[in-house]
C-alpha positions as CSV (number, residue, x, y, z in Angstrom):
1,X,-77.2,8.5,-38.5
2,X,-79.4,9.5,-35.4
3,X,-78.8,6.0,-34.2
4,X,-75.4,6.4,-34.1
5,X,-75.2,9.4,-32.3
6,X,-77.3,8.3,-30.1
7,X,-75.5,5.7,-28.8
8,X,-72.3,7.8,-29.0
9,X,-74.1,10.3,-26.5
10,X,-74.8,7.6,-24.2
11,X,-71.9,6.1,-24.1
12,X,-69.8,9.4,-23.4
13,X,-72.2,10.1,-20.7
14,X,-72.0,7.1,-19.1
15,X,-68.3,7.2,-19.3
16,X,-68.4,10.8,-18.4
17,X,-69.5,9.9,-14.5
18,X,-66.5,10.3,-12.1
19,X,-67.4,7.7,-9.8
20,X,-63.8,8.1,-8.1
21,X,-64.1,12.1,-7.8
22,X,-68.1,11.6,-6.3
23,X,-67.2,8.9,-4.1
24,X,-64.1,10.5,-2.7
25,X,-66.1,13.7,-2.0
26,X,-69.1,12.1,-0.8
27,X,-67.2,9.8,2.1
28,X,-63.7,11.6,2.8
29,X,-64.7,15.3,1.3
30,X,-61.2,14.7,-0.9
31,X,-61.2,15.3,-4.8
32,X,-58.9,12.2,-5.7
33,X,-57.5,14.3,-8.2
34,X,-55.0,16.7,-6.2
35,X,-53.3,13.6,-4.5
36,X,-51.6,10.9,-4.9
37,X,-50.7,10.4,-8.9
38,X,-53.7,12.5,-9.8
39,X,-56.0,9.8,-11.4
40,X,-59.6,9.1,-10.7
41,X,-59.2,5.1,-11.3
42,X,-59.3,2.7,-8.6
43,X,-55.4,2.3,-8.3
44,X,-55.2,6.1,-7.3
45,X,-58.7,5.7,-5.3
46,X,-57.2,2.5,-3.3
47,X,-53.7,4.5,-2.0
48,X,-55.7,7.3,-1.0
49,X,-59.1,6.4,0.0
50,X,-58.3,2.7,0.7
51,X,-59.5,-0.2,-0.3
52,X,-63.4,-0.4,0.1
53,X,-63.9,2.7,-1.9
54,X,-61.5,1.1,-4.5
55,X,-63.4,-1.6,-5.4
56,X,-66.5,0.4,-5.6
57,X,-64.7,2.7,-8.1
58,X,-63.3,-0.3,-10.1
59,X,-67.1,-2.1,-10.4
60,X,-68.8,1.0,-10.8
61,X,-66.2,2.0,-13.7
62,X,-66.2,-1.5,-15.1
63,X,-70.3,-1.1,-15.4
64,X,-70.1,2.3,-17.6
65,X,-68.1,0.5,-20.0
66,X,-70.7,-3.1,-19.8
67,X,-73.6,-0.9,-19.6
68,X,-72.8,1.6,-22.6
69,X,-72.3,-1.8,-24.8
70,X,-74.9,-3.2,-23.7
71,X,-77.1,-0.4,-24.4
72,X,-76.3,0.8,-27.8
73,X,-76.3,-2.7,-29.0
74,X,-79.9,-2.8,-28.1
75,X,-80.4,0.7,-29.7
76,X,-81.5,0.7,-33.5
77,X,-84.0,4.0,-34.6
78,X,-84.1,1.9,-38.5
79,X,-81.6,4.4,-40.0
80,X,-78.1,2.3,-39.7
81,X,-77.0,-1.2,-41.2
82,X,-74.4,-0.9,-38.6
83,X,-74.8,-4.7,-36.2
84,X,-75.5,-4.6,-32.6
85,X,-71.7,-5.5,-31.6
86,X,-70.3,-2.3,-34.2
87,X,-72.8,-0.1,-32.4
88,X,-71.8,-1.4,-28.9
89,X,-67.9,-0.5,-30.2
90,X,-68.7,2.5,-30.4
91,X,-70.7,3.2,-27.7
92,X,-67.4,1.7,-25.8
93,X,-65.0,4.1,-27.3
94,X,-66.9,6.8,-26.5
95,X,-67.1,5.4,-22.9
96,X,-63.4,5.4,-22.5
97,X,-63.4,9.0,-23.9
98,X,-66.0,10.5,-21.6
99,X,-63.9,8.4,-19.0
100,X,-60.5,10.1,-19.8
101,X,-62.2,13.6,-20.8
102,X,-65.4,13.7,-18.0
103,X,-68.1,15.9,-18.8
104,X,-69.3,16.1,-14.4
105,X,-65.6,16.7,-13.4
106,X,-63.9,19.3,-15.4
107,X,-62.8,16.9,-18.2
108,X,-60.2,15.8,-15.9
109,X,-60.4,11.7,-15.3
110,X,-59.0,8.1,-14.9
111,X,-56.8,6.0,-17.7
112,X,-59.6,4.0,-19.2
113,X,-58.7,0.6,-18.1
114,X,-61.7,-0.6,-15.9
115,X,-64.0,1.0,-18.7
116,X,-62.1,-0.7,-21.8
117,X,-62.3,-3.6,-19.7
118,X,-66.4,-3.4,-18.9
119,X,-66.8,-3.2,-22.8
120,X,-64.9,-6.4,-23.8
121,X,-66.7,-7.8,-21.0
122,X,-69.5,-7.6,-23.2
123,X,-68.4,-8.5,-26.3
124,X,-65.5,-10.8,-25.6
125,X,-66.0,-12.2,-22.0
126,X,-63.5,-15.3,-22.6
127,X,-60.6,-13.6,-23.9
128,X,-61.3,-10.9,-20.8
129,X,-60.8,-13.6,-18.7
130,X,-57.4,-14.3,-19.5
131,X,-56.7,-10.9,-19.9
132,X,-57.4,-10.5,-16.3
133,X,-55.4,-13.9,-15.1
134,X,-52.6,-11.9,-16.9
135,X,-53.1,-8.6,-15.0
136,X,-53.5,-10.6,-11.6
137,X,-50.5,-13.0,-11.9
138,X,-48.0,-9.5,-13.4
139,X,-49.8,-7.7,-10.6
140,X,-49.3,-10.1,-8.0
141,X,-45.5,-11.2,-9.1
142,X,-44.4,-7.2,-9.5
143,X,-46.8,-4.9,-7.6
144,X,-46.9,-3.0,-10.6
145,X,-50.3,-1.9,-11.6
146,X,-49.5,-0.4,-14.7
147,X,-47.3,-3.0,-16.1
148,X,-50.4,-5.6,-15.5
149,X,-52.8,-3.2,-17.1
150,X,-50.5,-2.9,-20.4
151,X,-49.6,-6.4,-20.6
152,X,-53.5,-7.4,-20.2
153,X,-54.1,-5.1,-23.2
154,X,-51.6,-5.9,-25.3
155,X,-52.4,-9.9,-24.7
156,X,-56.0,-9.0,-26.0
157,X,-55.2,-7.4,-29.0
158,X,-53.1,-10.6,-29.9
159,X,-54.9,-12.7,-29.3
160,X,-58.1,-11.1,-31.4
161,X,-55.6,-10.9,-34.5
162,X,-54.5,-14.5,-33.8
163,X,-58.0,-15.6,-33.6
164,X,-59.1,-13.9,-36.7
165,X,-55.9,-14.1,-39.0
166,X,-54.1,-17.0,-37.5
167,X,-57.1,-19.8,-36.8
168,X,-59.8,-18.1,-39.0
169,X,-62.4,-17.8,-35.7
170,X,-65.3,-15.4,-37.3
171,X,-64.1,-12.7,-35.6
172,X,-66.2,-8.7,-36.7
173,X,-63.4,-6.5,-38.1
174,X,-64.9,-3.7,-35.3
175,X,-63.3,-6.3,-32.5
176,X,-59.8,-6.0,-34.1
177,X,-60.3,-2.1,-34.6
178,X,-61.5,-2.0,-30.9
179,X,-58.4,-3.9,-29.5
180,X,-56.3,-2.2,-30.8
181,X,-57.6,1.0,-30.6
182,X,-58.0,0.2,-26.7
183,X,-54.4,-1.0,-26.6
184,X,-53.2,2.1,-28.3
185,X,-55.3,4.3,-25.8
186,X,-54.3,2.3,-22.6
187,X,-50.4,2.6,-23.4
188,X,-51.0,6.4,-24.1
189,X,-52.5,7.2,-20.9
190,X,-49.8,5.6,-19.2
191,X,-47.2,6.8,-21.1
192,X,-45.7,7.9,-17.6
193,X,-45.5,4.7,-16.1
194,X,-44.1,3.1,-19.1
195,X,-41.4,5.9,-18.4
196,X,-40.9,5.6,-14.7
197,X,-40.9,1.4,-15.4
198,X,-38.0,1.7,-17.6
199,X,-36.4,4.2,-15.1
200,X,-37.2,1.5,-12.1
201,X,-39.3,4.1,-10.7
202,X,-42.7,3.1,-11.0
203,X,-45.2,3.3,-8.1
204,X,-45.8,-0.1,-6.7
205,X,-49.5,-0.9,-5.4
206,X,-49.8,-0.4,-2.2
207,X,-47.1,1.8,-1.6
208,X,-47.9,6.1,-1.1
209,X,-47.1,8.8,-3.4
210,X,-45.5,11.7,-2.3
């Protein structure tokens, strides 16, 4: 049991740093969070900080979900028959929470993409690969970050129930769970763009938010 939350703190922890709010601060004295659409993720960082400080935000949030995997799958005090890739799971999850819910910035944070995505890179790089050829090509056909984030989601929870149920791969029941817990989370969070998408109102990358 001590193992467990162990790893649980660590993972919401690491999730919990707001690498969009500190960076923004630290470099432009702006709190990302009273412009733009409000978020700390990279999309929000990129129309209002630009793009350098984007792409630190997106490897940096990418790394809290990798690292807090990594981590607790490497973590075992004797007092859990849980496997290295269930303890990394929930590490992960925890990740994503500390992400949306931040303990250093007011509980106030990003979607949980880039950190969903830094934990399957850990325990499912292939199938993050082609989740990310999906986000790129929707991105790059549409402009539409949100529509590429939900698509690349909802790909890799299909295709971890194809892989387990349809061609019998020996696929851990925690990956299924995780997928589509992540999928469930990722739509949630953007529940808003789903709305403004089916309005034709979604923001388009690239383009400011007034």
């Amino acid at each position: 049991m001590v193992t467990i939350l162990v790893v649980a703190i660590i993972g919401y922890l690491l999730g919990s740093i707001p690498s969009g709010v500190w960076l923004g601060r630290a470099f432009k004295n702006i709190d990302v969070r009273e412009h733009g659409s409000k978020s700390t993720g990279a999309t929000n960082v990129f129309r209002v900080l630009g793009a350098k400080l984007a792409i630190a935000v997106l490897i940096i949030d990418i790394l809290k979900g990798f690292l807090a995997a990594f981590l607790a799958s490497h973590i075992n005090l004797g007092d859990t028959l849980l496997t290295p890739n269930q303890l990394g799971m929930i590490a992960g999850i925890l990740a994503i929470v500390g992400h949306l819910f931040p303990l250093f910035a007011g509980f106030r944070g990003g979607k949980g993409v880039a950190a969903g995505a830094g934990i399957l890179l850990f325990l499912a790089p292939l199938e993050v690969g082609f989740g990310l050829l999906i986000f790129v090509i929707t991105v790059s056909l549409t402009r539409y970050v949100s529509l590429g984030s939900i698509l690349a989601v909802l790909f890799l929870a299909l295709a971890f129930l194809l892989e387990k149920y349809a061609y019998g791969f020996p696929l851990g029941d925690e990956m299924i769970i995780l997928a589509l817990i992540l999928a469930i989370l990722i739509i949630y969070t953007h529940r808003a763009n789903l709305g403004r998408l089916l309005k034709g109102q979604e923001h388009k990358i690239g383009a400011k938010i007034v």
